[in-house]
C-alpha positions as CSV (number, residue, x, y, z in Angstrom):
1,X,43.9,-15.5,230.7
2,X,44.5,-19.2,229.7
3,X,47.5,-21.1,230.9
4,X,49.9,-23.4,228.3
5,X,52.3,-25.9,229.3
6,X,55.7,-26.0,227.8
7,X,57.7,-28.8,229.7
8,X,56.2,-31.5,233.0
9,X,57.6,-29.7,235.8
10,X,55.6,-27.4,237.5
11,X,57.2,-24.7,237.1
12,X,57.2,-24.9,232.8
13,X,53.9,-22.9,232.2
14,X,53.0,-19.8,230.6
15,X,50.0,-17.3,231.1
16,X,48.2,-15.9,227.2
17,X,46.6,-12.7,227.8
18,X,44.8,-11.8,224.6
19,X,45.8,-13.2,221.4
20,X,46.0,-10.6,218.5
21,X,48.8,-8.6,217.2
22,X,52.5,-8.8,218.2
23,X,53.8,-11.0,221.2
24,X,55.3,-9.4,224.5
25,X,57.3,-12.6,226.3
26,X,57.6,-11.4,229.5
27,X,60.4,-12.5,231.9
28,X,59.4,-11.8,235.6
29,X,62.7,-11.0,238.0
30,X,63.6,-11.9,241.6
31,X,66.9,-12.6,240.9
32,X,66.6,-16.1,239.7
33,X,65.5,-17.3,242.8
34,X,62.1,-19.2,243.1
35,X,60.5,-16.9,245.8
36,X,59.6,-14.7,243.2
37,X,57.4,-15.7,240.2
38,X,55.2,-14.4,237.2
39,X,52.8,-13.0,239.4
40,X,55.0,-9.5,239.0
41,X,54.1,-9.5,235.4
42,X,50.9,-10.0,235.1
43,X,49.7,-6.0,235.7
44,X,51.7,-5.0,232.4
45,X,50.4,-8.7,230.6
46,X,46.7,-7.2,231.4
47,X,47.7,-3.7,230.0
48,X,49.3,-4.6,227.4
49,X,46.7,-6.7,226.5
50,X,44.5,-4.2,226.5
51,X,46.6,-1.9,223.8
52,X,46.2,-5.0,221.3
53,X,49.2,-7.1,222.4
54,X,49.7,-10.7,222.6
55,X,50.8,-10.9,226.4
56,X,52.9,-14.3,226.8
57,X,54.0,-14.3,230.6
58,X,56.8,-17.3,231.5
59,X,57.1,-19.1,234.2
60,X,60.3,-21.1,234.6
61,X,62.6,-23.2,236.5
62,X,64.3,-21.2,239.3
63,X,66.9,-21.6,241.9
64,X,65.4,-24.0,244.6
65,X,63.0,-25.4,242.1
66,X,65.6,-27.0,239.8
67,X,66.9,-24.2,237.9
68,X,69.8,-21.9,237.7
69,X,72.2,-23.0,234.9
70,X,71.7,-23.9,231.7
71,X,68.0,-24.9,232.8
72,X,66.1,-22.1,233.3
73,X,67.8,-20.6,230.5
74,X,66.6,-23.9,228.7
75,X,62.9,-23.2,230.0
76,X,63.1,-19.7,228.6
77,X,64.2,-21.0,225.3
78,X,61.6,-23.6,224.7
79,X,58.7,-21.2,226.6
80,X,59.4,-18.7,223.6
81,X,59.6,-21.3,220.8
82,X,56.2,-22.1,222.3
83,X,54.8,-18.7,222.1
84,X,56.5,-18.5,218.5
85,X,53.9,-21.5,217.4
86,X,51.0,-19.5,218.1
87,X,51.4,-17.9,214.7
88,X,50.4,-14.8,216.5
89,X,53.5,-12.1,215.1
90,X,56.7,-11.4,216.2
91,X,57.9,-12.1,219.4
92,X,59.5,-8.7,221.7
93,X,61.1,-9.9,224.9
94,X,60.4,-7.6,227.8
95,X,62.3,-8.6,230.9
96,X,62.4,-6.8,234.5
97,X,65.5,-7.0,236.5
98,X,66.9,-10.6,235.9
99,X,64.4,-11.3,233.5
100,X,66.0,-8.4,231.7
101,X,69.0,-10.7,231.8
102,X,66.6,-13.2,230.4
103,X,65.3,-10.9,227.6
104,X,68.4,-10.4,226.4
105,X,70.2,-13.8,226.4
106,X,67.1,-14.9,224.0
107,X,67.8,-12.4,221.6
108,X,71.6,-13.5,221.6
109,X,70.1,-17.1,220.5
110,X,68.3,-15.4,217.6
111,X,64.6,-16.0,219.3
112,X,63.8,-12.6,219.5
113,X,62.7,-9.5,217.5
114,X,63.3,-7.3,219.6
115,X,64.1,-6.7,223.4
116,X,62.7,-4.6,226.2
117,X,64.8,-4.7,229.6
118,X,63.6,-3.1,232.5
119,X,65.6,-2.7,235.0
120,X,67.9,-5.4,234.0
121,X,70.7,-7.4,235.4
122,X,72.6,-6.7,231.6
123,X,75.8,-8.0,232.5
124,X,76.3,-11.0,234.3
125,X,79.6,-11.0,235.5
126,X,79.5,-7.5,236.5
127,X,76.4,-8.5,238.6
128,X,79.1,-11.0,240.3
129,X,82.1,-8.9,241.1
130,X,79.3,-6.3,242.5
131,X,77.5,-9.2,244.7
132,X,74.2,-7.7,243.2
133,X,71.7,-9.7,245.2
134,X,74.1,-10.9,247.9
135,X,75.7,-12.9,245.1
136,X,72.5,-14.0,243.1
137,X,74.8,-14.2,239.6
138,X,76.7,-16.8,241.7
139,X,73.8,-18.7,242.6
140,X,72.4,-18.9,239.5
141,X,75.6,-19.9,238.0
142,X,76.6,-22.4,240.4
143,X,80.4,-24.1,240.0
144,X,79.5,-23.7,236.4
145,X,82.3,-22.6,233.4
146,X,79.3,-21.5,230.9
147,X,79.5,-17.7,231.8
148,X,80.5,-17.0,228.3
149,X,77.4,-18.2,227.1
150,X,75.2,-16.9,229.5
151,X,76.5,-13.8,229.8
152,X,74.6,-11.4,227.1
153,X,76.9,-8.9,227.0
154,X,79.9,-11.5,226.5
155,X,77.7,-11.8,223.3
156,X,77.4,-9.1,221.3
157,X,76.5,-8.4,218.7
158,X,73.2,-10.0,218.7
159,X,72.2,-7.4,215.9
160,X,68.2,-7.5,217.7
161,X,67.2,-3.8,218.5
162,X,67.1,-3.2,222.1
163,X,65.7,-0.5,224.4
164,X,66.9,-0.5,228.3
165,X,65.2,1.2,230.6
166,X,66.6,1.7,233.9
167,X,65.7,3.9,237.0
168,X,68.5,5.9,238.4
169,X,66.9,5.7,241.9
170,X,67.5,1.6,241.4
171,X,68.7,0.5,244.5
172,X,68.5,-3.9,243.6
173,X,70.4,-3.1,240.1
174,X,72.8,-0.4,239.8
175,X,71.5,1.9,236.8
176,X,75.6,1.2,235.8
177,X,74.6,-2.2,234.5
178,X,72.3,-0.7,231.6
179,X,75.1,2.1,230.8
180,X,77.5,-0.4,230.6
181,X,75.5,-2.9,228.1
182,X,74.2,0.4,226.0
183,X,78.1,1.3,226.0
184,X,79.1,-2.3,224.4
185,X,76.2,-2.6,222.2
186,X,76.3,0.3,220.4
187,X,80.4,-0.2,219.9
188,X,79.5,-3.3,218.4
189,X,77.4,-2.2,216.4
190,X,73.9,-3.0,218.0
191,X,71.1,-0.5,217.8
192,X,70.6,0.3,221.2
193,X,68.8,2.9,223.3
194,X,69.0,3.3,227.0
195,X,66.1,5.3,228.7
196,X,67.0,6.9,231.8
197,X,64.6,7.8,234.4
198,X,64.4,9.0,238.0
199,X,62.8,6.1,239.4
200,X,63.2,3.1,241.5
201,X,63.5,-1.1,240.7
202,X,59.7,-1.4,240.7
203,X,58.1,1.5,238.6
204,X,59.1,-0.4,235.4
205,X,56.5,-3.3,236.1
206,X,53.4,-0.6,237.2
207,X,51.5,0.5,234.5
208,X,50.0,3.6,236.6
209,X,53.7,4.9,237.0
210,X,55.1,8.0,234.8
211,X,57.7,5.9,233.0
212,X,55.2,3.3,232.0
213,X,53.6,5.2,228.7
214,X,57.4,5.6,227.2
215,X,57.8,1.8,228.1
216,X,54.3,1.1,226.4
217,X,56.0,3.5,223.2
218,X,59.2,1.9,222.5
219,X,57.5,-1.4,222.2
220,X,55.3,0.0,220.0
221,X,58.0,1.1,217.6
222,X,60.1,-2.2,218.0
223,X,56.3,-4.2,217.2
224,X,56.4,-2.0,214.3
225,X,60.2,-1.8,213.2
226,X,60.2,-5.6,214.0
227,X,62.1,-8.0,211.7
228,X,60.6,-11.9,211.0
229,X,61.2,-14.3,213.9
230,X,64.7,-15.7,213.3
231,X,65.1,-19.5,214.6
């Protein structure tokens, strides 16, 4: 594992686990808030590693350590244009709860080939009216008007192929904020699959858990259905 700056705060690094084949940016969760960090990804950056992937696992600017709105969603941005100058393939998005969020606001700026959210916070101001969090949308948002824009699926179409996975034992994200996404998506014309499963927030993230091998699949078949890097 090697570390690469993207920006001069602390927080605007990135972890490379192997370098060969297509690139999985992983988006840790935690709601946006900087208690949490890239430390949750770095199980599936060594697995998937170990199946031949590019592994590129973001930190970024999180509420309490300057972020929240637009600047961690600037960190994001710029720590995929980054991984998109290795020259190592396509770049998938694979984001867990609101890095799902994450994952899927990159592929409304066109930075993505493809998405992965696990367990995602899909719909912003959903997450809001539900106080998902106790009010993390809020937080991350701030007094700011840019929900539009941050809000993926306020969005659509982004015409990147997605896959959701979402347990429907989640008791942090509500298995409704996937259904409603998948819902949108496909009436916008998005190809979109949603991947039920009778687990919890966390099983997403372990590769020893049942659902992780499907998880480990559909990535495989967006690596190999993927479509040039677009901007």
């Amino acid at each position: 594992m090697n570390t690469h700056r993207y920006g001069d705060h602390p927080d605007q690094f990135c972890e490379l686990f192997g370098e060969s084949g297509a690139t999985a940016v992983l988006l840790h969760g935690g709601f946006w808030r900087a208690r949490y960090g890239l430390d949750l990804m770095r199980p599936i950056a060594e697995d998937l590693a170990a199946r031949g992937w590019t592994a590129w696992n973001v930190e970024y600017r999180r509420v309490g350590t300057g972020g929240g709105y637009p600047e961690t969603l600037e960190d994001v941005a710029e720590a995929c244009r980054a991984a998109a100058g290795l020259g190592l393939g396509p770049l998938i998005a694979v984001g867990h709860s609101a890095g799902g969020h994450l994952a899927l606001w990159l592929a409304c700026e066109g930075l993505v080939s493809g998405v992965v959210s696990l367990g995602g916070v899909c719909c912003l101001a959903e997450a809001s009216a539900a106080r998902l969090g106790d009010g993390a949308a809020d937080e991350f948002m701030a007094s700011s008007g840019g929900w539009g824009s941050a809000d993926p699926v306020q969005r659509l179409p982004t015409g990147v192929p997605t896959v959701l996975v979402h347990g429907a034992r989640d008791r942090d994200v509500p298995i409704e904020q996937s259904r409603m996404y998948a819902e949108a998506a496909r009436a916008a014309g998005d190809p979109c699959e949603l991947v039920e499963f009778r687990g919890g927030h966390y099983s997403v993230i372990e590769p020893g858990s049942r659902i992780w091998p499907t998880i480990a699949e559909r990535l495989e078949a967006l690596r190999d259905d993927s479509r040039p890097f677009a901007r």
